[in-house]
C-alpha positions as CSV (number, residue, x, y, z in Angstrom):
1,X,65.0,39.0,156.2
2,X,62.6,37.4,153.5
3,X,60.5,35.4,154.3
4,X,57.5,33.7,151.5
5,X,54.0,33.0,152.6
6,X,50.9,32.2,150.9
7,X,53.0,32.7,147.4
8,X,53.7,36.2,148.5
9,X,56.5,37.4,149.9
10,X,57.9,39.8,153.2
11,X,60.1,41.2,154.5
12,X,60.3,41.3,158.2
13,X,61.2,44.7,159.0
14,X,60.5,44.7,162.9
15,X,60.7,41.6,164.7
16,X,60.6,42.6,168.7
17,X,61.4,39.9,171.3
18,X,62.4,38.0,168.5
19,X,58.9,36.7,168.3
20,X,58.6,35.9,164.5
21,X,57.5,32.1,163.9
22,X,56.9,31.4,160.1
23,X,55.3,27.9,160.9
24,X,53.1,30.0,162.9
25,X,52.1,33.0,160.6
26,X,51.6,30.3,158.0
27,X,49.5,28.2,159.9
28,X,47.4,30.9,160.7
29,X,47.3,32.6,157.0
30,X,46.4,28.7,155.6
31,X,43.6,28.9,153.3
32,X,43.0,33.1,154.3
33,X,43.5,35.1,151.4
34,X,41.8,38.1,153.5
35,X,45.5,39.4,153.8
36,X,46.9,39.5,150.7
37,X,45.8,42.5,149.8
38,X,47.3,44.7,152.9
39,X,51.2,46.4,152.2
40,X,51.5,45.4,155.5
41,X,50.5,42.9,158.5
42,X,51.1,43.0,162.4
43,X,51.5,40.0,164.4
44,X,51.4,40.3,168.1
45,X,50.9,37.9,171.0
46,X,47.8,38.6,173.7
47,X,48.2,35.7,176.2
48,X,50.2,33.6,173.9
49,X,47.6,33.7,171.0
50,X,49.0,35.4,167.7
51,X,46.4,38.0,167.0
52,X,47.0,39.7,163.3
53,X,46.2,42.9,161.0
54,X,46.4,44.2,158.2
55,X,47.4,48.1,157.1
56,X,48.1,49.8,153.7
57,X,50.5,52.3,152.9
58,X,48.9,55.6,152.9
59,X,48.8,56.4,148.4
60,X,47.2,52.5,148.9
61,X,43.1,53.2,147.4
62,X,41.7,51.2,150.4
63,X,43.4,52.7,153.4
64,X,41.7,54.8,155.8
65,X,42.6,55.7,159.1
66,X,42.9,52.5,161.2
67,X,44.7,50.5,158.5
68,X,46.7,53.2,157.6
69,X,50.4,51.9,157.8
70,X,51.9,55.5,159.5
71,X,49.4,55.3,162.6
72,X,50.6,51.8,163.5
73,X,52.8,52.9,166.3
74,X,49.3,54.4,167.8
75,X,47.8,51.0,167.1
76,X,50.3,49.0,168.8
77,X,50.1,51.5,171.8
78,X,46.5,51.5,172.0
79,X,45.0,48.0,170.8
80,X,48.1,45.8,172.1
81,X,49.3,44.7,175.8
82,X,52.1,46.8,176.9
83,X,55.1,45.2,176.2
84,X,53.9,42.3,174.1
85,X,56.3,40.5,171.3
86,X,55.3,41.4,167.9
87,X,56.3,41.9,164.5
88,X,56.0,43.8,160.8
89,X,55.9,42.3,157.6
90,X,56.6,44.2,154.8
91,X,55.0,42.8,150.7
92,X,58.1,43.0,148.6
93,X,56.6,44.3,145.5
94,X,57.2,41.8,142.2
């Protein structure tokens, strides 16, 4: 599913607990352009607060190896509550 934000758009390519509020994201992306540059952003929910971040694809110039997009399974794991709601957007490329 697509989904446009900020003028840019995603796809939403995980969506667990069916947790994905656009109102939300958007509210919270409102006048941030810090996240336009990722390939990628998590949302999850810590006691009910969206928390968000931002990783690149690994051939992406800025990534390193806590924003790099195939380690964000171990992020989740690691830096999330077990068992929280949370999702993936995806930039479509233009």
């Amino acid at each position: 599913m697509k989904k446009v934000i900020n003028d840019i758009e995603y796809e939403v390519v995980e969506n667990v607990k069916d947790c994905f509020d656009q109102q939300e994201v958007q509210e919270k992306l409102n006048d941030v352009d810090y996240f336009n540059d990722f390939d990628y952003i998590l949302g999850d929910y810590a006691y009910d607060k969206l928390r968000l971040k931002g990783f690149y694809n690994k051939n992406n110039k800025k990534v390193n190896d806590i924003n790099n997009y195939d380690r964000i399974k171990d992020y989740i794991d690691n830096y999330c509550s077990y068992g929280c709601r949370y999702f993936i957007l995806k930039k479509v490329s233009k």
